[in-house]
C-alpha positions as CSV (number, residue, x, y, z in Angstrom):
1,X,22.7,-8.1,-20.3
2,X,20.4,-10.3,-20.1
3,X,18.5,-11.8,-23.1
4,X,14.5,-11.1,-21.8
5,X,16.4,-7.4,-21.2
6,X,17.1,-7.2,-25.0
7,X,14.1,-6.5,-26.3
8,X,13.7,-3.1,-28.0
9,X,11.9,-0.2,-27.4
10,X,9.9,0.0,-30.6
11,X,9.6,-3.7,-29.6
12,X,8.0,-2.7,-25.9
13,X,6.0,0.2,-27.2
14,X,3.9,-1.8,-29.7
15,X,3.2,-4.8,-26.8
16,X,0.9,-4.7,-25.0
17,X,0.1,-4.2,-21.3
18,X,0.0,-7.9,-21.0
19,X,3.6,-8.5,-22.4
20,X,4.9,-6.0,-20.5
21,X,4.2,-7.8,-17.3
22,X,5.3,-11.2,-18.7
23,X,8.8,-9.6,-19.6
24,X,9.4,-8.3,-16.4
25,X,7.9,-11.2,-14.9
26,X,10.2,-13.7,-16.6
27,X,13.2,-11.2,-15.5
28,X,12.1,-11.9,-12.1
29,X,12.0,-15.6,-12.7
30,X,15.2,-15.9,-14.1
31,X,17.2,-14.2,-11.7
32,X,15.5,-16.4,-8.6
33,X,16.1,-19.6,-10.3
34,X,19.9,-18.8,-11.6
35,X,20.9,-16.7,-8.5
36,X,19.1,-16.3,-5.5
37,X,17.4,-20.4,-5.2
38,X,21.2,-22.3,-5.2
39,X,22.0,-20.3,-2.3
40,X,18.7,-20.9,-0.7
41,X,18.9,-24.7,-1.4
42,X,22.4,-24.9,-0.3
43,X,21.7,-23.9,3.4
44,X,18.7,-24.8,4.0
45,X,16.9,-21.5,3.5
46,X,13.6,-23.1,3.2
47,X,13.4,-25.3,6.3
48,X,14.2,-22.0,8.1
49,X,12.6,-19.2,6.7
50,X,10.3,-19.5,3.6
51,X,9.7,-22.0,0.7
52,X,10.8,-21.6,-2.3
53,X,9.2,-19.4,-4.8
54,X,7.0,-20.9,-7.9
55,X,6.1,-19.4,-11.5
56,X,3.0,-18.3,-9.9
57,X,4.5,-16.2,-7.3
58,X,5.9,-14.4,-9.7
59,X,2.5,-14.2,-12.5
60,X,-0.2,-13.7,-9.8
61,X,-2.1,-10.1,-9.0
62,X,-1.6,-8.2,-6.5
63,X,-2.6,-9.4,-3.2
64,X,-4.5,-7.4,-0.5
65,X,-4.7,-9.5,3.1
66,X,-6.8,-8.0,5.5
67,X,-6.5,-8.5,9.2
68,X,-8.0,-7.6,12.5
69,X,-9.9,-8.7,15.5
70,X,-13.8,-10.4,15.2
71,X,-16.4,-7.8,14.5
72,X,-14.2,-5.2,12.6
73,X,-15.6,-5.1,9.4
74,X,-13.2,-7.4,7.7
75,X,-15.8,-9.3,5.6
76,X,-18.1,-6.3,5.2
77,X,-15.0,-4.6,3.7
78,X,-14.3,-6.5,1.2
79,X,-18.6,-6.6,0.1
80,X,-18.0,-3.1,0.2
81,X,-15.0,-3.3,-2.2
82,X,-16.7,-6.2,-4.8
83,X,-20.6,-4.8,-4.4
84,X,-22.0,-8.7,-4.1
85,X,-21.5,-10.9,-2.3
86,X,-19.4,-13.8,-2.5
87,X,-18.9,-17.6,-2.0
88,X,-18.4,-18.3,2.0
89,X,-18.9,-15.0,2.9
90,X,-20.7,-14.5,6.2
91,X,-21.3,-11.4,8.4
92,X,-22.3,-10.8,12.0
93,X,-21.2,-9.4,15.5
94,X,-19.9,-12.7,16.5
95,X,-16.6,-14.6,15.4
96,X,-18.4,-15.5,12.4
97,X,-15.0,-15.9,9.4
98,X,-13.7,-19.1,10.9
99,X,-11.4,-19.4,7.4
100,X,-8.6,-17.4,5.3
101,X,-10.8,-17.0,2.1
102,X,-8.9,-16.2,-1.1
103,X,-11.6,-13.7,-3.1
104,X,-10.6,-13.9,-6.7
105,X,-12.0,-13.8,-10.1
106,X,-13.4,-16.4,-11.9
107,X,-15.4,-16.9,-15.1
108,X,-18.0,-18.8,-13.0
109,X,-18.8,-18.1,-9.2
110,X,-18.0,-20.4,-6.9
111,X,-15.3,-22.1,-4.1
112,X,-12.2,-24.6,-3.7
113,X,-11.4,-26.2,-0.6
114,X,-7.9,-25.6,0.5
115,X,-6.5,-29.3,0.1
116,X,-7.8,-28.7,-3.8
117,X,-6.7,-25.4,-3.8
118,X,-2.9,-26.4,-3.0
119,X,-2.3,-28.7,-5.5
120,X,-3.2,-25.8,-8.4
121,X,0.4,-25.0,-9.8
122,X,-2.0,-21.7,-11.4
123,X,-2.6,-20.4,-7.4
124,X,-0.1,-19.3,-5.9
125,X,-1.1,-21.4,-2.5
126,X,0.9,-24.5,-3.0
127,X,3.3,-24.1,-0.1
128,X,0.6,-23.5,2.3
129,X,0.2,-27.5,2.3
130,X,3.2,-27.9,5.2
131,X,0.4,-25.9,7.6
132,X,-1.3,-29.3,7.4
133,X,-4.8,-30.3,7.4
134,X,-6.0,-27.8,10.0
135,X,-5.2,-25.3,8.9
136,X,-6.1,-26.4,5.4
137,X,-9.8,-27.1,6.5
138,X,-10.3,-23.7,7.4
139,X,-8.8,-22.2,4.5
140,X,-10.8,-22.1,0.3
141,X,-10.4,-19.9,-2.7
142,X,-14.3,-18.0,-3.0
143,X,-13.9,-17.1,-7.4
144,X,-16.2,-14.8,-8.3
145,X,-16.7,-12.5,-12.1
146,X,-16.7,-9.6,-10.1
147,X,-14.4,-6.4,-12.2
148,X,-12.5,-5.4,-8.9
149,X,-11.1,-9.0,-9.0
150,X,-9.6,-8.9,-12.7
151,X,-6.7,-6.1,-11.0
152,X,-6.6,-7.6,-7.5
153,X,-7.5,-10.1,-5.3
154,X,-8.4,-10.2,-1.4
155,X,-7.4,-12.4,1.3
156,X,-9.9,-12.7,4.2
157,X,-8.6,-13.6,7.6
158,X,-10.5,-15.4,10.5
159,X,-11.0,-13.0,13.5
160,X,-8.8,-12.6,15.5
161,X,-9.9,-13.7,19.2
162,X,-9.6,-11.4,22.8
163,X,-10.0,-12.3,26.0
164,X,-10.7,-16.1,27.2
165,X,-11.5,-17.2,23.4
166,X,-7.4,-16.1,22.4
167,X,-6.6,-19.8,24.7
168,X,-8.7,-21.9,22.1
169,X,-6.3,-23.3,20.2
170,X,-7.1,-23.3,16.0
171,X,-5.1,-26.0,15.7
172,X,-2.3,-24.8,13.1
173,X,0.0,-21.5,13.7
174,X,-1.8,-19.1,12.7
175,X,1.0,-16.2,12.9
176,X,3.0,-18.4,10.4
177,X,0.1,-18.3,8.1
178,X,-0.2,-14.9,8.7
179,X,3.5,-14.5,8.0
180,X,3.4,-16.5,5.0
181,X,0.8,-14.3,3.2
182,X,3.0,-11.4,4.1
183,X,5.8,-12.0,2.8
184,X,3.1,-12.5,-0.8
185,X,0.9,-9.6,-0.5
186,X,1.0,-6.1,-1.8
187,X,-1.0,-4.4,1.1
188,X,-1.7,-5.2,4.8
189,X,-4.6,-3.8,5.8
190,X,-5.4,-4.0,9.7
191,X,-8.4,-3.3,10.4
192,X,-10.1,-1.7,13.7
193,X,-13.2,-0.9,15.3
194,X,-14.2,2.5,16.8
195,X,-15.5,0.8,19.7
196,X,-12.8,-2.0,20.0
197,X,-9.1,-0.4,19.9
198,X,-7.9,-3.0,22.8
199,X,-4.9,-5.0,20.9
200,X,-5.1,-8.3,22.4
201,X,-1.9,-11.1,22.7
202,X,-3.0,-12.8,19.4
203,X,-3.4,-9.6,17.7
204,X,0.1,-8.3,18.9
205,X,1.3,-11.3,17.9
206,X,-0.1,-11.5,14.4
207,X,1.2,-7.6,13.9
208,X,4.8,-8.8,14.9
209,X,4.3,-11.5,12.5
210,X,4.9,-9.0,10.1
211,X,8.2,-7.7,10.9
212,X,10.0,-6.4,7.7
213,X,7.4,-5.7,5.7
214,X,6.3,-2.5,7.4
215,X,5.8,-0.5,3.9
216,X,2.9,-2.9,3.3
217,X,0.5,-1.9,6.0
218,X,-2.3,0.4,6.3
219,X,-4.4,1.1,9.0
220,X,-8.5,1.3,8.8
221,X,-10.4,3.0,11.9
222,X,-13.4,1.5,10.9
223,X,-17.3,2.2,11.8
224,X,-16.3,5.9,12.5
225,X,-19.4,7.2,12.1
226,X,-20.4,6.1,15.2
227,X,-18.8,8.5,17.5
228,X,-18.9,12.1,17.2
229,X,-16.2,13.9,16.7
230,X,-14.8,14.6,20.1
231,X,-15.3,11.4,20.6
232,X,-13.1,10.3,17.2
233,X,-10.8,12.6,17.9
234,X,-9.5,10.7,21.8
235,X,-10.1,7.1,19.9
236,X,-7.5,8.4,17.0
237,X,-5.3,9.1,20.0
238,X,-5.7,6.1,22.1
239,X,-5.3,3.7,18.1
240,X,-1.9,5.5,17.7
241,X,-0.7,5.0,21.6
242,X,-2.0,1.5,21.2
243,X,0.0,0.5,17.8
244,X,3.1,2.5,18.9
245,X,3.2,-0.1,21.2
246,X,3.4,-3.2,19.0
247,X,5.3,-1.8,15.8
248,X,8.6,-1.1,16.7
249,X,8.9,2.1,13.3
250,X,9.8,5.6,13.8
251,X,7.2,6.7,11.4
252,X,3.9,7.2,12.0
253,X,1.6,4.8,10.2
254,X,-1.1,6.2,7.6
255,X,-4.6,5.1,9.7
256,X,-7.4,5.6,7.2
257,X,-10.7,7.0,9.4
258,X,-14.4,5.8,7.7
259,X,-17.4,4.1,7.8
260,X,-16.5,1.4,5.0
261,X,-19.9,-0.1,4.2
262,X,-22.7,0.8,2.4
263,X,-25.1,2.0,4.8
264,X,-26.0,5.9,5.8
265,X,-23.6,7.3,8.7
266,X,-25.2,6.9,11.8
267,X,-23.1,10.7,12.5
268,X,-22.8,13.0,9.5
269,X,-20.6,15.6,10.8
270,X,-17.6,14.5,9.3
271,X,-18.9,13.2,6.5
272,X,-16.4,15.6,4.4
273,X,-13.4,14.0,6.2
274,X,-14.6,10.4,5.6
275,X,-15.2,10.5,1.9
276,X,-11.7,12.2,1.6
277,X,-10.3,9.2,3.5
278,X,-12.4,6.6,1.7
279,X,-10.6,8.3,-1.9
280,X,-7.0,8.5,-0.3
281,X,-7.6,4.5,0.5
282,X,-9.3,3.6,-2.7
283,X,-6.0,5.5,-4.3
284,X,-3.7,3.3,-2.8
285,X,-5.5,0.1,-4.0
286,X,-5.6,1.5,-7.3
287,X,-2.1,1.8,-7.6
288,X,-1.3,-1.7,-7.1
289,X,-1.6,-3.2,-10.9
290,X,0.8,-0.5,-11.8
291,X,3.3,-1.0,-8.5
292,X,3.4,-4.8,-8.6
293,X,6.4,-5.4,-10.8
294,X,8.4,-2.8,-8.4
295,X,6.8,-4.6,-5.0
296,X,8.0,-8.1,-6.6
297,X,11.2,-6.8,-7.1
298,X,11.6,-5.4,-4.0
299,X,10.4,-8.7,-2.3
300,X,12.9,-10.4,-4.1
301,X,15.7,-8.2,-3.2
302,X,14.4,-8.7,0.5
303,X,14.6,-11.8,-0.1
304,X,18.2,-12.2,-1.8
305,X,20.1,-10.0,1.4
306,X,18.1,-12.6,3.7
307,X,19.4,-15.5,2.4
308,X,23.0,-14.0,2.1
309,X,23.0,-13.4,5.7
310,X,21.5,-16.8,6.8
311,X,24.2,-18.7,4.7
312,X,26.7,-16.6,6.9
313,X,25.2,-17.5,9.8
314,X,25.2,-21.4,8.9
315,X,28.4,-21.4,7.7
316,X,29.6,-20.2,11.0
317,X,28.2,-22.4,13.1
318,X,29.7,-25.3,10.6
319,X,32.9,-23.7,10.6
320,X,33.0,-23.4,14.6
321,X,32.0,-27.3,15.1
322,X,34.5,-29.7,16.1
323,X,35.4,-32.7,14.0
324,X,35.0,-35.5,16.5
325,X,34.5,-35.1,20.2
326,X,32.6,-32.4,22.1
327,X,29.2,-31.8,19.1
328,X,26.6,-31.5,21.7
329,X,27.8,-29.2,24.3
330,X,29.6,-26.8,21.5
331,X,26.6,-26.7,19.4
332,X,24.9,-25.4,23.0
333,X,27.1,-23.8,23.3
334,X,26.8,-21.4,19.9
335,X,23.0,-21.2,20.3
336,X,23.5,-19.5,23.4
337,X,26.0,-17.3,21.6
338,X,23.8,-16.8,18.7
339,X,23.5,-12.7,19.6
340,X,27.0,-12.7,19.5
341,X,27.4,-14.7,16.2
342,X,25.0,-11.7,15.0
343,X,27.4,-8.7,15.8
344,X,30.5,-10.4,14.6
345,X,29.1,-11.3,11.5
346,X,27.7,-7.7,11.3
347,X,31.1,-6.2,11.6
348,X,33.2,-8.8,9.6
349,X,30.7,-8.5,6.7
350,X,29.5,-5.2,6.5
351,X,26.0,-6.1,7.3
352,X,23.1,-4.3,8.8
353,X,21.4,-5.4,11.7
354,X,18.1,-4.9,10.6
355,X,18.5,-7.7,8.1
356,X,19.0,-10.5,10.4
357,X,16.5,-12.9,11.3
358,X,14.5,-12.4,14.5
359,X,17.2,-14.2,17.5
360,X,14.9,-16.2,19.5
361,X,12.5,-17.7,16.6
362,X,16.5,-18.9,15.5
363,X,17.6,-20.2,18.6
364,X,14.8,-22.6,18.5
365,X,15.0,-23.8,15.0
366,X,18.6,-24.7,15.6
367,X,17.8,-27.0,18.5
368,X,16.5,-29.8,15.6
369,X,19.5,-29.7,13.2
370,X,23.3,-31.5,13.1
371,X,25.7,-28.5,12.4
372,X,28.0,-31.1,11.5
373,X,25.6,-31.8,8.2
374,X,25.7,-27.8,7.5
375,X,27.5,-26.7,4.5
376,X,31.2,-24.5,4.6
377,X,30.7,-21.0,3.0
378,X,30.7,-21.2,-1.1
379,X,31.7,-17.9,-2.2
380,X,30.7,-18.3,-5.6
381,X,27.3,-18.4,-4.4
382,X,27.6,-15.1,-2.4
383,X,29.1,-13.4,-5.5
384,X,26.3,-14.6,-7.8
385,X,23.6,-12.7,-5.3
386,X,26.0,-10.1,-5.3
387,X,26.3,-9.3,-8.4
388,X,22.6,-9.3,-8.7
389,X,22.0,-6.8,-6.2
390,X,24.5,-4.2,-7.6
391,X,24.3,-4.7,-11.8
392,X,21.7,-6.8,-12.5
393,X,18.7,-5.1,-10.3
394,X,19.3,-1.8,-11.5
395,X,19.0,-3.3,-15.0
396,X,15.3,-4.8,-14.3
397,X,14.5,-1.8,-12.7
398,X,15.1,0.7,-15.9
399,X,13.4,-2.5,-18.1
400,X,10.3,-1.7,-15.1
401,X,10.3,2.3,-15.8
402,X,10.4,1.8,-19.6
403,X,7.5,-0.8,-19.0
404,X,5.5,1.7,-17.4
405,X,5.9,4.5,-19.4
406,X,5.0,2.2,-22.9
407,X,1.8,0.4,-21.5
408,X,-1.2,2.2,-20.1
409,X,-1.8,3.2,-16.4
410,X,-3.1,0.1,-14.9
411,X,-6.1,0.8,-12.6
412,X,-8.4,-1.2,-9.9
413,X,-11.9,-0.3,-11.8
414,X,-15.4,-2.1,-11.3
415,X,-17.2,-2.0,-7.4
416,X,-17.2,0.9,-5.2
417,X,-14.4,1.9,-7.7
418,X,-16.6,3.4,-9.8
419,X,-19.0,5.3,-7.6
420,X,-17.0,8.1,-7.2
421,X,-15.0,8.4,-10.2
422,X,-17.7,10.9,-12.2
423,X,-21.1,13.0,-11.8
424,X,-21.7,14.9,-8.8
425,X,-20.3,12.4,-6.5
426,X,-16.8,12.7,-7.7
427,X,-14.6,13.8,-4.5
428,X,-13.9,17.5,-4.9
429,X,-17.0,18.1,-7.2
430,X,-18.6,21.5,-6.7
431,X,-15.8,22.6,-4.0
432,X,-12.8,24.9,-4.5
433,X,-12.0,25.8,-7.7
434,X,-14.9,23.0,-9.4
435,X,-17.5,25.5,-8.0
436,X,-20.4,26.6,-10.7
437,X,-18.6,24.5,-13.3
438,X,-21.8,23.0,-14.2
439,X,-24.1,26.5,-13.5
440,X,-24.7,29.2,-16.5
441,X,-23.5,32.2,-14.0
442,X,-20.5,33.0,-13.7
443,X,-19.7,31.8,-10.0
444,X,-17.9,34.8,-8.7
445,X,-20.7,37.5,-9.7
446,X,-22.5,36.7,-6.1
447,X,-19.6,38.3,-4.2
448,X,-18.7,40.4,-6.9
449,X,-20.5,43.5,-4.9
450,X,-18.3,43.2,-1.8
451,X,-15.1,43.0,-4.0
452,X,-16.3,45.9,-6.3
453,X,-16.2,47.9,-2.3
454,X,-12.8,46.9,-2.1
455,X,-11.5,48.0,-6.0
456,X,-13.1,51.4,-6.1
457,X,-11.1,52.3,-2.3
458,X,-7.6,50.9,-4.7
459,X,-7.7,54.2,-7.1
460,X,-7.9,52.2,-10.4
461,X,-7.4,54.7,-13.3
462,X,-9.4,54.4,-16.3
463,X,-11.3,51.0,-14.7
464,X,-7.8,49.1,-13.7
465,X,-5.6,49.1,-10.5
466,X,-2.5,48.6,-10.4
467,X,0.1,45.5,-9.6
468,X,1.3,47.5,-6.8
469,X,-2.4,48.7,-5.3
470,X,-3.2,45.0,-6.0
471,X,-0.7,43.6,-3.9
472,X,-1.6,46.3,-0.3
473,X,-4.7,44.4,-0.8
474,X,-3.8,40.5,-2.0
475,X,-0.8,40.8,0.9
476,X,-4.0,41.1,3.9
477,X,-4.7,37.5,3.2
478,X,-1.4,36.7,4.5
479,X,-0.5,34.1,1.8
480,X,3.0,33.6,1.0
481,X,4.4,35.6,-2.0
482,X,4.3,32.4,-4.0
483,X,0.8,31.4,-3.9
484,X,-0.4,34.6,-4.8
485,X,2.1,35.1,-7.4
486,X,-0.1,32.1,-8.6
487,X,-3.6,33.6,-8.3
488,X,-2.0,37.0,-9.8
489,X,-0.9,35.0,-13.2
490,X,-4.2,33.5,-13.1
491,X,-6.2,36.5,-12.4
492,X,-4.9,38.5,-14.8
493,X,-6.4,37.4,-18.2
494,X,-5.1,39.9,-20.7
495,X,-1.8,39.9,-19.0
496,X,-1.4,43.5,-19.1
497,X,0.1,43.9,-15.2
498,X,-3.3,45.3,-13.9
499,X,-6.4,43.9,-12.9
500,X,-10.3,45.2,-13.7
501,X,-12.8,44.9,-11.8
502,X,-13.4,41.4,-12.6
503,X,-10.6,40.6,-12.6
504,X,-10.1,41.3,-9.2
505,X,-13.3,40.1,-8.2
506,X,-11.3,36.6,-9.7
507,X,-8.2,37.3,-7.7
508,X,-10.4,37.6,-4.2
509,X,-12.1,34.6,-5.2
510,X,-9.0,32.5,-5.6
511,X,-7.7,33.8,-2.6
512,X,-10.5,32.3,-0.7
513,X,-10.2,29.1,-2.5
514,X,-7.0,28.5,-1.3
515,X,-7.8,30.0,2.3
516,X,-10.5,27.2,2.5
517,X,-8.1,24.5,2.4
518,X,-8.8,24.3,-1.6
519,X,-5.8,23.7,-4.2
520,X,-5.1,26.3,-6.8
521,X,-5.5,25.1,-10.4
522,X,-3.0,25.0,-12.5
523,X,-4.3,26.9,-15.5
524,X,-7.8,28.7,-15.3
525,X,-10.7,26.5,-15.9
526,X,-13.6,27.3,-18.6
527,X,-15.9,28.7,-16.0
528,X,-14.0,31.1,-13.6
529,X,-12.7,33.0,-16.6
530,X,-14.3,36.8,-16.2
531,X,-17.6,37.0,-18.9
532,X,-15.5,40.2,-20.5
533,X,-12.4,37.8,-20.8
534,X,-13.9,35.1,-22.6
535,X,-13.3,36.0,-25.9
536,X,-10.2,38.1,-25.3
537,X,-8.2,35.2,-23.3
538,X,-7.6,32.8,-26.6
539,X,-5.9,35.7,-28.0
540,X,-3.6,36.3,-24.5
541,X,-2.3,32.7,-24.8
């Protein structure tokens, strides 16, 4: 075990949420540097695939990179997120973010050009400097005291071109940019416009960019109250036909449908559905402070079964080299073999497909290296990765769960966090089972006449009916037996197997909480308990 694992629980319990992340964070750390970074350095991992990883890889906050074509809402977004505006922000129908801006939180506002901004060993941006000066002019940190930014921290991308402007070249490769923050951020969040659900060559490109990290991305139909809901309903369609298309995954993607700015919906008829979308998204960002450790982790174990495979693949083409005569036309010779290489190694190793590097992007690396100068297989270096994957992961990943259950739940707060969190705006407030929480009357006494109809055609005997009257009635609705074995425990108060008249007057009101698409709570709140009840219930429990 290792010694950052040997800390002990009374030990975790009184940290705090900040040394909770450092211990996990240095666990990460140590196992990169000790097990997975000689196997990278020994064949060449980095020239091929990704540099290697620095402290702040490992110490920064989750990262949220946000991607789509000009005129999406990309910039607008992230004002929407932050409520002010920030350093180098600009908005407008035309290509207008020219830059990848790095939104994070400072104590003072303002920006660091990217040549600056790479040689900060505290920003995780370093490697970013073998994109060159291009790209580097069109990328800056905008820092910001902004609360959102303390949890998280956005990357804005420049739009991405259609039509005659995709030709222009930028000047640096953009998808390697793109893949590069990929393989860093937490969330991957394309974004698309109502009006605009073509997917151009540079967009399909930049989405294949992201192959293998598939669990990252999120989908936002953007500007969706500007179409009515017939309309939404065929643009929904044509988004899913259109992205089936580019991302090769058997499951469905989650596409989150809105109007992400803070303006009045042009069209308010499915206002209900785009506030519930807007909380389901604002959930997901949320979560990333507490998910990090586990996304790092899982990154890093991407990582490790990546490099295993491409030191099998480099050792091969080493070990099928001739010593003296014949170097050019057999190292041709292996290139063209390369899909090959793939299965055999597959089958002689054990290895999935799936975690082999992409065939042609490798065929055309190889054409600038000397296999002769490639290194033989070390299997001491295999075992070390090995044994990280099957004892020492599982170790970091109980430290993780003890680490969560010991240190607060970790939040995104601050922004457009916060304006639905309480009052009356709070999603769900005043609907289902919330309804006349905040009124003096009790809420089910306005339909209490119609249900009083329905009890006095039951035969109650001396005021009550019974279970089995109850059910002819309750069974109409044609729940299943276990939700209204639910309302039936909730319904009745005193717990005496028979229902009153307000009682049952409860019962028919749950029932059409739950028929309106409403959850069932768990235990009956304050307000829906029956006025005759309310003194008798303390003594039921």
């Amino acid at each position: 075990m290792f010694s950052w694992l040997g800390r002990q629980a009374g030990g975790r319990e009184r940290a705090g949420g900040a040394d909770a992340v450092q211990t996990v964070t240095g666990g990460l750390r140590s196992l990169y540097l000790r097990k997975v970074l000689p196997l990278e350095e020994a064949y060449r991992f980095h020239e091929f695939h990704s540099p290697a990883l620095e402290d702040a890889d490992f110490e920064n906050k989750p990262m949220i990179l946000l991607v789509g074509q000009y005129s999406t809402g990309k910039t607008t977004f992230i004002r929407y997120l932050l409520e002010q505006d920030f350093p180098g922000m600009r908005i407008g129908p035309e290509p207008t973010t020219d830059s990848f801006i790095a939104v994070m939180y400072g104590e003072n506002e303002g920006s660091t050009p990217g040549n600056a901004l790479v040689v900060d060993p505290k920003k995780p941006f370093r490697k970013l400097s073998r994109f060159g000066n291009a790209f580097l002019n069109r990328f800056m940190c905008s820092q910001l005291p902004n609360q959102v930014l303390k949890s998280i921290s956005i990357i804005d991308s420049p739009g991405i071109l259609s039509g005659e402007k995709q030709r222009i070249s930028r000047g640096y490769d953009f998808c390697q940019v793109l893949q590069w923050f990929a393989e860093r951020v937490d969330r991957i969040i394309l974004l698309f416009d109502a009006h605009k659900l073509d997917i151009s060559d540079e967009f399909s490109e930049a989405i294949k960019a992201f192959r293998g990290q598939d669990d990252k991305i999120r989908v936002v139909l953007n500007k969706a109250d500007q179409v009515d809901t017939q309309q939404l309903m065929r643009v929904y369609g044509a988004l899913m036909w259109s992205l089936g298309k580019v991302i090769n995954t058997p499951e469905v993607l989650r596409v989150y449908i809105g109007s992400f700015w803070a303006q009045p919906l042009q069209n308010t008829d499915n206002r209900r559905l785009f506030e519930a979308e807007a909380q389901d998204l604002f959930r997901d960002i949320q979560s990333l402070p507490q998910k990090a450790a586990v996304r790092k982790l899982n990154d890093l174990i991407k990582r490790a079964r990546l490099a295993k495979v491409h030191a099998y693949i480099i050792s091969y083409l080493k070990k099928e080299m001739p010593s003296v005569f014949g170097k050019e036309n057999k190292k041709r010779e292996l290139i063209s073999r390369l899909p090959e290489i793939y299965i055999q190694l597959q089958r002689e190793y054990q290895i999935s497909a799936g975690d082999f590097p992409e065939v042609k992007a490798m065929q055309e690396q190889l054409e600038n290296y000397d296999f002769t100068k490639f290194h033989s297989l070390k299997p001491k270096l295999i075992e070390a990765v090995d044994n990280m994957l099957s004892n020492k992961i599982s170790s970091l990943m109980s430290l993780i769960s003890q680490e969560e259950m010991s240190t607060p739940t970790q939040l995104v707060q601050g922004g457009a966090f916060d304006g639905t969190t309480e009052g009356p705006f709070n999603q769900g407030y005043g609907e289902g089972a919330k309804e006349g929480a905040d009124e003096e009357e009790w809420v089910v006494a306005k339909d209490k006449p119609i249900y009083d109809e329905l009890f006095y055609t039951l035969s109650p005997i001396n005021g009550k009916i019974s279970g089995v009257n109850a059910k002819k009635e309750m069974v109409t609705s044609k729940l299943p037996n276990s939700v209204l074995g639910k309302i039936w425990k909730l319904a009745d108060c005193d717990c005496d197997g028979m229902l009153d008249e307000e009682e049952f007057a409860l019962a028919k009101h749950l029932i059409k909480i739950k028929l309106d698409g409403y959850e069932l709570p768990s235990s009956l709140p304050p307000h829906l308990v029956p006025p005759s009840h309310r003194k008798s219930l303390p003594k039921a429990d």
